[in-house]
NUZALUM-252175 format. One record per residue (C-alpha): chain; x, y, z; residue in three letters; residue number from 0. Coordinates in Angstrom, 3 decimals, always signed. Example, Ala and Ser with C-alpha at 12.3 -4.5 7.8 and 13.67 -1.06 7.14 Angstrom:
2
+--------+----------+----------+----------+------+--------+
! martor !        x !        y !        z ! nuke ! vodren !
+--------+----------+----------+----------+------+--------+
!      A !  +12.300 !   -4.500 !   +7.800 !  ALA !      0 !
!      A !  +13.670 !   -1.060 !   +7.140 !  SER !      1 !
+--------+----------+----------+----------+------+--------+
REM end
This chain:
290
+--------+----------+----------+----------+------+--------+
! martor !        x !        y !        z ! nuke ! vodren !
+--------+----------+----------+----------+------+--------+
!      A !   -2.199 !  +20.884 !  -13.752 !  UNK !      0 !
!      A !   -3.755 !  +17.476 !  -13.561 !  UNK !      1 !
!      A !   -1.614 !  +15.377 !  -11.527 !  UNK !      2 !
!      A !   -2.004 !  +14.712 !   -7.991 !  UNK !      3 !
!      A !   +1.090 !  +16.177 !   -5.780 !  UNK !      4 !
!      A !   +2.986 !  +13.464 !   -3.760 !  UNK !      5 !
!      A !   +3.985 !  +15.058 !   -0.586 !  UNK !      6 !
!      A !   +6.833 !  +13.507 !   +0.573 !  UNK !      7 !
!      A !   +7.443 !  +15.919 !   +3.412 !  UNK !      8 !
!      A !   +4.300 !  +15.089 !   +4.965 !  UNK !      9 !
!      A !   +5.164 !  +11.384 !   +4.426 !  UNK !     10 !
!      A !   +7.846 !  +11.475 !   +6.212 !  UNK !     11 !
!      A !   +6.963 !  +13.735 !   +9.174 !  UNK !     12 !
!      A !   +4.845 !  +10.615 !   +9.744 !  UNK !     13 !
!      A !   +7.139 !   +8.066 !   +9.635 !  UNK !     14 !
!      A !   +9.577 !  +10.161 !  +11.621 !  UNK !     15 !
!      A !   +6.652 !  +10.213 !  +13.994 !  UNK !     16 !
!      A !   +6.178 !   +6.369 !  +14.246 !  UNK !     17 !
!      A !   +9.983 !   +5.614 !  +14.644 !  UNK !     18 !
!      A !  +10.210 !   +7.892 !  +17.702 !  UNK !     19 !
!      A !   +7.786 !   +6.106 !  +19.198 !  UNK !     20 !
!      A !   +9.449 !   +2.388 !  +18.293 !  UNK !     21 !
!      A !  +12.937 !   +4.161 !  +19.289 !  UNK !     22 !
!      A !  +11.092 !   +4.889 !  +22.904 !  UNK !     23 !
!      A !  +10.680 !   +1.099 !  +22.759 !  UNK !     24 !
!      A !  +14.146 !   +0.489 !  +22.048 !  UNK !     25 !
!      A !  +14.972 !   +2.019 !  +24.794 !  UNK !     26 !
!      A !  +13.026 !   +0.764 !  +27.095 !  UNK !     27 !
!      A !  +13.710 !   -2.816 !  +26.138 !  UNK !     28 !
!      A !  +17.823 !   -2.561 !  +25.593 !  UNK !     29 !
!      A !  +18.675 !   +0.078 !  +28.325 !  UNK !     30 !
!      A !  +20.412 !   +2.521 !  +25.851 !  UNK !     31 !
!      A !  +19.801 !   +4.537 !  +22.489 !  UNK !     32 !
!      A !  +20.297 !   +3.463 !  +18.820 !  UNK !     33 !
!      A !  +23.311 !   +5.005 !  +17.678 !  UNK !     34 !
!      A !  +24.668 !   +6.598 !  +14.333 !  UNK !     35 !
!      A !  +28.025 !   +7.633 !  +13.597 !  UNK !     36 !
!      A !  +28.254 !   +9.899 !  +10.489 !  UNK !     37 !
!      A !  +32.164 !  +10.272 !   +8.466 !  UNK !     38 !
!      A !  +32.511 !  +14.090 !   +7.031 !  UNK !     39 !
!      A !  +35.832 !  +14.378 !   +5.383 !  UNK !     40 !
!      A !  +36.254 !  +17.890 !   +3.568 !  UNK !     41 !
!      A !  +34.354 !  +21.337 !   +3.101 !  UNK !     42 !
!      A !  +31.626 !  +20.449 !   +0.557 !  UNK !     43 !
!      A !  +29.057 !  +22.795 !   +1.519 !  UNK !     44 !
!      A !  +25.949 !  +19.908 !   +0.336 !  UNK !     45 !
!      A !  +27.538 !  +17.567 !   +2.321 !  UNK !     46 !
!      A !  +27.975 !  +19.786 !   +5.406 !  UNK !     47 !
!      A !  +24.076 !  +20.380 !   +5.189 !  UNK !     48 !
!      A !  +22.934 !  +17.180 !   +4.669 !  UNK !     49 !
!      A !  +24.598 !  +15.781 !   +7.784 !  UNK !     50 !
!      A !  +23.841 !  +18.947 !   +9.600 !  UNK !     51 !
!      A !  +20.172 !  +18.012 !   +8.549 !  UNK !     52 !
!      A !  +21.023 !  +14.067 !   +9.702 !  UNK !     53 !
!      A !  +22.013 !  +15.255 !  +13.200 !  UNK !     54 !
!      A !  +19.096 !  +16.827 !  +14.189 !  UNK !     55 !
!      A !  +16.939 !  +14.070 !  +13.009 !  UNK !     56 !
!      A !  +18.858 !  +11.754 !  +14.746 !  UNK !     57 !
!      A !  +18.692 !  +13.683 !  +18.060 !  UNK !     58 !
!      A !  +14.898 !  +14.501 !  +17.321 !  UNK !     59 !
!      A !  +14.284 !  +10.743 !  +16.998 !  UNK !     60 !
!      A !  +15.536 !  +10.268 !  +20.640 !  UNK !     61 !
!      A !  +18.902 !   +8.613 !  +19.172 !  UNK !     62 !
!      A !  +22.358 !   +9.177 !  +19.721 !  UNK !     63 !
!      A !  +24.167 !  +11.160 !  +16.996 !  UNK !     64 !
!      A !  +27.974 !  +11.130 !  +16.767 !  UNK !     65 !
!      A !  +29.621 !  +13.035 !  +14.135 !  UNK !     66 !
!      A !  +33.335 !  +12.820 !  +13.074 !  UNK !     67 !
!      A !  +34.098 !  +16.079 !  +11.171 !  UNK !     68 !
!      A !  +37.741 !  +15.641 !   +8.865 !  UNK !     69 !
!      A !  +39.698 !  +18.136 !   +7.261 !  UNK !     70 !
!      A !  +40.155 !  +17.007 !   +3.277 !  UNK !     71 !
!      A !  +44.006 !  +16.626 !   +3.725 !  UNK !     72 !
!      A !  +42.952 !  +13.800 !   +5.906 !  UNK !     73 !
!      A !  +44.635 !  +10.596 !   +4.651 !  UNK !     74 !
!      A !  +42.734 !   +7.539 !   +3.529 !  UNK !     75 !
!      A !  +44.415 !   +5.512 !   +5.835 !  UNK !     76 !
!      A !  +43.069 !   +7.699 !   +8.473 !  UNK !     77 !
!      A !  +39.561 !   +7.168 !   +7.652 !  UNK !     78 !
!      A !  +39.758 !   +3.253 !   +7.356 !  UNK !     79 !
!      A !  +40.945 !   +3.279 !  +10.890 !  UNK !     80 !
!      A !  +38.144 !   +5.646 !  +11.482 !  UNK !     81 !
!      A !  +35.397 !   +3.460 !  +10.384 !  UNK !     82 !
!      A !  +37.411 !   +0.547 !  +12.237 !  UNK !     83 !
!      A !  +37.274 !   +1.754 !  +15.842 !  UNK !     84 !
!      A !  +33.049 !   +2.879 !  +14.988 !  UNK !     85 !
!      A !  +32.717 !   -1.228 !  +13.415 !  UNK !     86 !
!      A !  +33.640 !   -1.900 !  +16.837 !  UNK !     87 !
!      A !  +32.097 !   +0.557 !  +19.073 !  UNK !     88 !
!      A !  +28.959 !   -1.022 !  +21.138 !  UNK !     89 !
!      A !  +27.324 !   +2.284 !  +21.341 !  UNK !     90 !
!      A !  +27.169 !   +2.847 !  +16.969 !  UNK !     91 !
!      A !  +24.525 !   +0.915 !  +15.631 !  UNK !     92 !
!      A !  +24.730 !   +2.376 !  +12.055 !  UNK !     93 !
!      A !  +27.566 !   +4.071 !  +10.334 !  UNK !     94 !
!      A !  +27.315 !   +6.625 !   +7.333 !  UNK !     95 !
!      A !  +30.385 !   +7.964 !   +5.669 !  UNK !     96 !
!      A !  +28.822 !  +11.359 !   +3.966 !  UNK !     97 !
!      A !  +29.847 !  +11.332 !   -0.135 !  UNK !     98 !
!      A !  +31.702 !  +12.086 !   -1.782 !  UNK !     99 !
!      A !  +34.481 !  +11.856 !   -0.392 !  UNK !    100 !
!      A !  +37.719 !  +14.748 !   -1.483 !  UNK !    101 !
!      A !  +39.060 !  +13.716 !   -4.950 !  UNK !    102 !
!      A !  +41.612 !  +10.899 !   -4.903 !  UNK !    103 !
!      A !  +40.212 !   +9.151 !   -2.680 !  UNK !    104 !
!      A !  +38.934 !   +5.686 !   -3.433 !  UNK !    105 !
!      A !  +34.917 !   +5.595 !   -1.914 !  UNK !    106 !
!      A !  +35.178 !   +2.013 !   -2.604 !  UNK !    107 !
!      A !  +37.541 !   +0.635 !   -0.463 !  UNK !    108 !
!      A !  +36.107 !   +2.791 !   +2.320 !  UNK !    109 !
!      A !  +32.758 !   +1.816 !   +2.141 !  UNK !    110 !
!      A !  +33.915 !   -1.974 !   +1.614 !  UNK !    111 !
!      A !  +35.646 !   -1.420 !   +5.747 !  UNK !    112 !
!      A !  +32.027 !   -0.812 !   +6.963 !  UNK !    113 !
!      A !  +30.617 !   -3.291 !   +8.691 !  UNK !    114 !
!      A !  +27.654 !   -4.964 !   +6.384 !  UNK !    115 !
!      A !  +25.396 !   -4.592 !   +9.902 !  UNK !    116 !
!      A !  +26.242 !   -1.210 !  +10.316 !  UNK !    117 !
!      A !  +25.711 !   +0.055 !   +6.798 !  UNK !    118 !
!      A !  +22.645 !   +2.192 !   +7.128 !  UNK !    119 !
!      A !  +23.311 !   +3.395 !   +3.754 !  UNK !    120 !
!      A !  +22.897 !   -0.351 !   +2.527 !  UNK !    121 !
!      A !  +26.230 !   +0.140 !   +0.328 !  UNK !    122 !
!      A !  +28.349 !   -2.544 !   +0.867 !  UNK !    123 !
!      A !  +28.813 !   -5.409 !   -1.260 !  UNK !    124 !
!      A !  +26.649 !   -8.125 !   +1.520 !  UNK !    125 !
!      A !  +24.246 !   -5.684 !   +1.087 !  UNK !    126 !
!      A !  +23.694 !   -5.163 !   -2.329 !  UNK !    127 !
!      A !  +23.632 !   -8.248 !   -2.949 !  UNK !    128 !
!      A !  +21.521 !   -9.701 !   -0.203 !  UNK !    129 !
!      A !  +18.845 !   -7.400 !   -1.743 !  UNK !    130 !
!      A !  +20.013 !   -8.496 !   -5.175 !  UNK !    131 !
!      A !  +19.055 !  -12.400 !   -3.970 !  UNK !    132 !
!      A !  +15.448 !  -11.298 !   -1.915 !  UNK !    133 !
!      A !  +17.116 !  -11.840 !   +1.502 !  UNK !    134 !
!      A !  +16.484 !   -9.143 !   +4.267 !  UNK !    135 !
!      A !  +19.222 !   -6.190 !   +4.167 !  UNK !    136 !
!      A !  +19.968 !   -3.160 !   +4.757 !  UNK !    137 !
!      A !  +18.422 !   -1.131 !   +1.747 !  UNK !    138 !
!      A !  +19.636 !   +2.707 !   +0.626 !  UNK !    139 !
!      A !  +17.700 !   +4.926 !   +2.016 !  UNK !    140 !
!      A !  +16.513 !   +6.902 !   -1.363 !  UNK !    141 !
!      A !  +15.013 !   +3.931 !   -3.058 !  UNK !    142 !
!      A !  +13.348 !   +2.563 !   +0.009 !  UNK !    143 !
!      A !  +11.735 !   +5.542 !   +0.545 !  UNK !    144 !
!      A !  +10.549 !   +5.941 !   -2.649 !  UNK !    145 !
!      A !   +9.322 !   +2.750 !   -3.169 !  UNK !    146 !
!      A !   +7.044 !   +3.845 !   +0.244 !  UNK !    147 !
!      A !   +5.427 !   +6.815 !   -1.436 !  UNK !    148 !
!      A !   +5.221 !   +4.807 !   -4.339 !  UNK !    149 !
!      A !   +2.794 !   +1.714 !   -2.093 !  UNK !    150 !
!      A !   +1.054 !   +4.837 !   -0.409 !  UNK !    151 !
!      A !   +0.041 !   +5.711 !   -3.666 !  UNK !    152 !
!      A !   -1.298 !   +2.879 !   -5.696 !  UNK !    153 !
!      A !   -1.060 !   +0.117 !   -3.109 !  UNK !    154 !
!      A !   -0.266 !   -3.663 !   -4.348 !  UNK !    155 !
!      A !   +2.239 !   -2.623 !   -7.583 !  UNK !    156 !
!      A !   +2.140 !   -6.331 !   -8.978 !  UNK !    157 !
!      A !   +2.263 !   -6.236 !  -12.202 !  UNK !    158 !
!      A !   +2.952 !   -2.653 !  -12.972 !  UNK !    159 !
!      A !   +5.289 !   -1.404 !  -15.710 !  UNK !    160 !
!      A !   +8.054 !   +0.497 !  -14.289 !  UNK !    161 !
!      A !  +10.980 !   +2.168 !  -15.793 !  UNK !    162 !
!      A !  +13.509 !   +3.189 !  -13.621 !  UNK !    163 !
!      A !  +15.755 !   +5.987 !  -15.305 !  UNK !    164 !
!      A !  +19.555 !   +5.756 !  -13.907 !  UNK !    165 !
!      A !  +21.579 !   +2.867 !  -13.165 !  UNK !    166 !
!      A !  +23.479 !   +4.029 !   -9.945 !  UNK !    167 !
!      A !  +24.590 !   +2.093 !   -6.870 !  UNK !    168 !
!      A !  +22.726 !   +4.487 !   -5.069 !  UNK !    169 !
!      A !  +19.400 !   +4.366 !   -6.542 !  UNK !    170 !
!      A !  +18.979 !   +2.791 !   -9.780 !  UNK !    171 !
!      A !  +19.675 !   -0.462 !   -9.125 !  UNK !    172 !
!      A !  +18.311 !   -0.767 !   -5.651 !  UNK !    173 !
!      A !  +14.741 !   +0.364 !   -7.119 !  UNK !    174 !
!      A !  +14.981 !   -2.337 !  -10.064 !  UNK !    175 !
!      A !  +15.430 !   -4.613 !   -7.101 !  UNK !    176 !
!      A !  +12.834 !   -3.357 !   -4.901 !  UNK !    177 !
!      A !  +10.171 !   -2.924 !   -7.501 !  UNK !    178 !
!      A !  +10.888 !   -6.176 !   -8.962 !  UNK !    179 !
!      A !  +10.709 !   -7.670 !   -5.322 !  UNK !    180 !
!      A !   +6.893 !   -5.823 !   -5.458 !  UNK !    181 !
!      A !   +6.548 !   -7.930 !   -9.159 !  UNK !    182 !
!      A !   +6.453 !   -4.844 !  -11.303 !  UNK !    183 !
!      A !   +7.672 !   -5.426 !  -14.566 !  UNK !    184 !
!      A !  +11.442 !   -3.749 !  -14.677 !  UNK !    185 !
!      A !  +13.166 !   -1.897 !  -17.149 !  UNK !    186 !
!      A !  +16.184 !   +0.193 !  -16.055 !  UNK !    187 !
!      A !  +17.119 !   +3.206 !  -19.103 !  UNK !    188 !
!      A !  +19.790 !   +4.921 !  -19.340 !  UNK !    189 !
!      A !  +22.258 !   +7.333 !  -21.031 !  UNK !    190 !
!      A !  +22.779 !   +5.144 !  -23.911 !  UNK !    191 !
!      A !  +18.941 !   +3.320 !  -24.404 !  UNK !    192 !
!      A !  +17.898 !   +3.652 !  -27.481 !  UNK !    193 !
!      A !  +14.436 !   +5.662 !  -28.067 !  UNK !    194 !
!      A !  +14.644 !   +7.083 !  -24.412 !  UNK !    195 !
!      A !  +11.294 !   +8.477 !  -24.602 !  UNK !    196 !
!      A !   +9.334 !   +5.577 !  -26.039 !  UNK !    197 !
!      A !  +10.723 !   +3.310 !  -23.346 !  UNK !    198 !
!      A !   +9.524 !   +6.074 !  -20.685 !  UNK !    199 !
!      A !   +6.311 !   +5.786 !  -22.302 !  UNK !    200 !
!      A !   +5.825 !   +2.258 !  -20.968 !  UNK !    201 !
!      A !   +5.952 !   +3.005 !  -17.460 !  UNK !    202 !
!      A !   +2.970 !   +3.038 !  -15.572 !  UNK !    203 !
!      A !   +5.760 !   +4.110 !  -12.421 !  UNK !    204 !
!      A !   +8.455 !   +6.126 !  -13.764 !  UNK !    205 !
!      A !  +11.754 !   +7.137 !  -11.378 !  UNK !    206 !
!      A !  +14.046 !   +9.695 !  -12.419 !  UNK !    207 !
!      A !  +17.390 !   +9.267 !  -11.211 !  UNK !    208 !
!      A !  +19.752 !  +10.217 !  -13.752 !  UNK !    209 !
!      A !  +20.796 !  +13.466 !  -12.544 !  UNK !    210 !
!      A !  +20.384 !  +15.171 !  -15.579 !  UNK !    211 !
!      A !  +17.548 !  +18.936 !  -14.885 !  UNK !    212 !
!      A !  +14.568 !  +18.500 !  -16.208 !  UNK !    213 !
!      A !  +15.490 !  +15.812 !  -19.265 !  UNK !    214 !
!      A !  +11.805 !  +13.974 !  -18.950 !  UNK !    215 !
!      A !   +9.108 !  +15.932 !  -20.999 !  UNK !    216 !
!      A !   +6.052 !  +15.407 !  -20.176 !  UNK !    217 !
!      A !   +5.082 !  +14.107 !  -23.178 !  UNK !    218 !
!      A !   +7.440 !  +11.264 !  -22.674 !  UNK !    219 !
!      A !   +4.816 !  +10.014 !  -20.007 !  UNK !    220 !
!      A !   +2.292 !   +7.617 !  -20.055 !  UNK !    221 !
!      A !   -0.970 !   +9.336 !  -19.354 !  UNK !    222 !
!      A !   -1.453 !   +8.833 !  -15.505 !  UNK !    223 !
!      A !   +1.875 !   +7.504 !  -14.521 !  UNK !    224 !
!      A !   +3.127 !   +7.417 !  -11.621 !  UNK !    225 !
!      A !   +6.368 !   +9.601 !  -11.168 !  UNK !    226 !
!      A !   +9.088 !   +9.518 !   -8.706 !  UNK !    227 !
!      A !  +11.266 !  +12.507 !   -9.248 !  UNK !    228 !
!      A !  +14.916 !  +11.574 !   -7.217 !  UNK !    229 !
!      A !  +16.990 !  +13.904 !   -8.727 !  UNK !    230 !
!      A !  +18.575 !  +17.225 !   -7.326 !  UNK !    231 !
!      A !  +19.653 !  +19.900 !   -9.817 !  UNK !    232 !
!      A !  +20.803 !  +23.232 !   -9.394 !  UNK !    233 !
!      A !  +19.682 !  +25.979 !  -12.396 !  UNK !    234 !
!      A !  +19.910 !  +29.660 !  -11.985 !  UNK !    235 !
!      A !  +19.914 !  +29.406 !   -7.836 !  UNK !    236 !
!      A !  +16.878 !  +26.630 !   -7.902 !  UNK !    237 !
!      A !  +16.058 !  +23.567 !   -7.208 !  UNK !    238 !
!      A !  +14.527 !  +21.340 !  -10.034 !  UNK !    239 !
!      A !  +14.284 !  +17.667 !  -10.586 !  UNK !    240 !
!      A !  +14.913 !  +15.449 !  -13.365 !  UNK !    241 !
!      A !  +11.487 !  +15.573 !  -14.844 !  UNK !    242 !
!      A !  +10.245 !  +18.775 !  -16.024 !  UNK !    243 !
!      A !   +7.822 !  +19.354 !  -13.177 !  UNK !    244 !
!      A !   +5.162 !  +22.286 !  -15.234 !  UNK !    245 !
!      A !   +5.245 !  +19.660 !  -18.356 !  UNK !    246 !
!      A !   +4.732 !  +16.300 !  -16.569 !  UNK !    247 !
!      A !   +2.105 !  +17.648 !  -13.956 !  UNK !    248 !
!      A !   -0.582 !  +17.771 !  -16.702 !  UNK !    249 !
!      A !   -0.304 !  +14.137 !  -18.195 !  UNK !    250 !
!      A !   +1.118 !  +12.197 !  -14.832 !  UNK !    251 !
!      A !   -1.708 !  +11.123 !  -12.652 !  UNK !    252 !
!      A !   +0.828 !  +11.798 !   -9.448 !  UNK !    253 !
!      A !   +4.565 !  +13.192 !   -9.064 !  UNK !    254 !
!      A !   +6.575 !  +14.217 !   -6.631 !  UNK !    255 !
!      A !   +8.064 !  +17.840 !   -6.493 !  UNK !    256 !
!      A !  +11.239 !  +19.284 !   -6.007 !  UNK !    257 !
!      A !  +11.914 !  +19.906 !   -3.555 !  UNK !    258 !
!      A !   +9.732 !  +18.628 !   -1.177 !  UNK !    259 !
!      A !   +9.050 !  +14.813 !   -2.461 !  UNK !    260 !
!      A !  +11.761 !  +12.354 !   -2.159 !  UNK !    261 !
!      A !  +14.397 !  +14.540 !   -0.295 !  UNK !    262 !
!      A !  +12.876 !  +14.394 !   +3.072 !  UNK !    263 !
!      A !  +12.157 !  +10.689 !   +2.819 !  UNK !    264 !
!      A !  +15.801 !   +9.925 !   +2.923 !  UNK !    265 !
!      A !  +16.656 !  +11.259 !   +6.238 !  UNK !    266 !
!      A !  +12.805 !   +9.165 !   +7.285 !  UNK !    267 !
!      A !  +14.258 !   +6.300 !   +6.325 !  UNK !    268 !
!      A !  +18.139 !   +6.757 !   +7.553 !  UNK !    269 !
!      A !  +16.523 !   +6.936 !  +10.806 !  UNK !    270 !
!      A !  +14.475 !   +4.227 !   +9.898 !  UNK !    271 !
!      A !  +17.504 !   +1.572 !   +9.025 !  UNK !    272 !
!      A !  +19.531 !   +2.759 !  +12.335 !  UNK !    273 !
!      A !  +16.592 !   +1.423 !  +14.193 !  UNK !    274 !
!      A !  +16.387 !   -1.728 !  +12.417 !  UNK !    275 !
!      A !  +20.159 !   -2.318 !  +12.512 !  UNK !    276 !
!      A !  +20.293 !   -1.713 !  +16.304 !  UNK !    277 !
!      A !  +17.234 !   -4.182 !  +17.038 !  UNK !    278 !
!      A !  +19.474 !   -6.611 !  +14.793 !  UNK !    279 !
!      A !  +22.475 !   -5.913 !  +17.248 !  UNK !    280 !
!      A !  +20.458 !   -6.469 !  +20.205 !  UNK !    281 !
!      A !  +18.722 !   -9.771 !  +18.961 !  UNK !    282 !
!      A !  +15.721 !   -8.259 !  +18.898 !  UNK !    283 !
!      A !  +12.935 !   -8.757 !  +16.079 !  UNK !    284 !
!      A !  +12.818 !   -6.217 !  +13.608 !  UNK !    285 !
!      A !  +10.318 !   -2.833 !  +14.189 !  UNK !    286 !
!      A !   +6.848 !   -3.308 !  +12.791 !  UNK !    287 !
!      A !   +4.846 !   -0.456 !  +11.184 !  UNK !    288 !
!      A !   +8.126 !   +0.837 !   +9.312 !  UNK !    289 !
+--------+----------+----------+----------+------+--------+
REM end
């Protein structure tokens, strides 16, 4: 095994540090804590321990955490008028509704009720596309913190190849746009690109976020690339990512495992955009060092 092991964990411990710190701050300067209001509608056992997971972080931060557990029989309606009364609740900076939601229910239209200055997730419509123009937003928390482990790495990206596999809301296009913002050179693949492999080849930075176990060989890599492993697949009680860890380690010149890489940077940088958004609120100018 060649490739050097991007510890995300360790990343984000870090950052988690820093932000308690600035949240300290926060408090000091505004006379109360950043807030974050997380939506759990159903049973899914992921979900329940990812915002298990986001409530302790929260609280560890020094921030409020206010969760709003639903049953699944819970009508849409409901949750609209949910996310409502948070929109307008001076003690929630940030607001994350947990997905997916139960089936037959349109995530859409409840994401699109979230207020664009509340969206920690960086979902909404204003959002997406105030990142899609270059104008300050609030970014999802998976690319963002990727595209930190990725500058941690190999420093200015300009003019990097990257290929960015997946073409998701949640993380494919928001890492086109944040890499392109850095000037890399962007190519976004996909279920239906043509000569997968030789377009993976390209990439000096590869992300994998297509959600598909271990479907990038290592000899679909560029020797020494750069490889940001976002997926989360369950085979035979494990863990594994999208890349074929044992195979890429020994012609990538870094990678991220799985677990262990990009996972823990997502709660970093939740925490991260609930401080940002509640400086926003109070007029404040935005934290540096994050």
């Amino acid at each position: 095994m060649s490739a050097e092991i991007i510890d995300g964990k360790a990343f984000a411990e870090q950052l988690r540090g820093r932000i308690a710190e600035r949240v300290a701050q926060f408090v000091a300067q505004a006379k109360r804590k950043p807030g974050l209001a997380v939506v759990l509608v159903g049973e899914d056992p992921a979900s329940q321990v990812y915002v298990r997971s986001k409530g302790k972080a929260t609280v560890a931060a020094g921030m409020e955490s206010f969760e709003h557990r639903l049953p699944a029989t819970t009508g849409e309606d409901d949750i609209i008028a949910l996310v409502s009364r948070l929109n307008a609740d001076p003690k929630v900076d940030a607001i994350l509704v947990q997905l997916p939601l139960p089936s037959g229910m349109d995530d859409k239209k409840v994401i699109a009720t979230i207020d664009p200055a509340k969206d920690v997730d960086g979902f909404t419509i204003a959002n997406a596309g105030r990142l899609a123009v270059g104008e300050d937003a609030l970014v999802p928390c998976t690319p963002l913190g990727s595209l930190m482990l990725l500058k941690d790495r190999l420093g200015d990206l300009s003019g990097l190849e990257a290929v960015v596999v997946g073409r998701s809301n949640i993380v494919g296009k928001p890492m086109a746009q944040l890499l392109l913002q850095e000037n890399c050179t962007v190519t976004i693949a996909h279920s239906r690109t043509r000569n997968l492999a030789e377009v993976v080849r390209r990439g000096d930075i590869v992300v994998a976020a297509v959600g598909r176990a271990e479907m990038i060989r290592g000899d679909w890599l560029k020797p020494g690339a750069t490889v940001i492993d976002v997926g989360i697949n369950r085979v035979d009680g494990k863990l594994v990512g999208d890349v074929a860890f044992a195979d890429a380690a020994h012609v990538a010149g870094a990678i991220t495992p799985v677990p262990g890489g990009v996972g823990p940077m997502t709660i970093a940088l939740l925490l991260r955009n609930t401080l940002v958004a509640a400086h926003a609120r109070e007029g404040l100018p935005a934290p540096v060092g994050l």
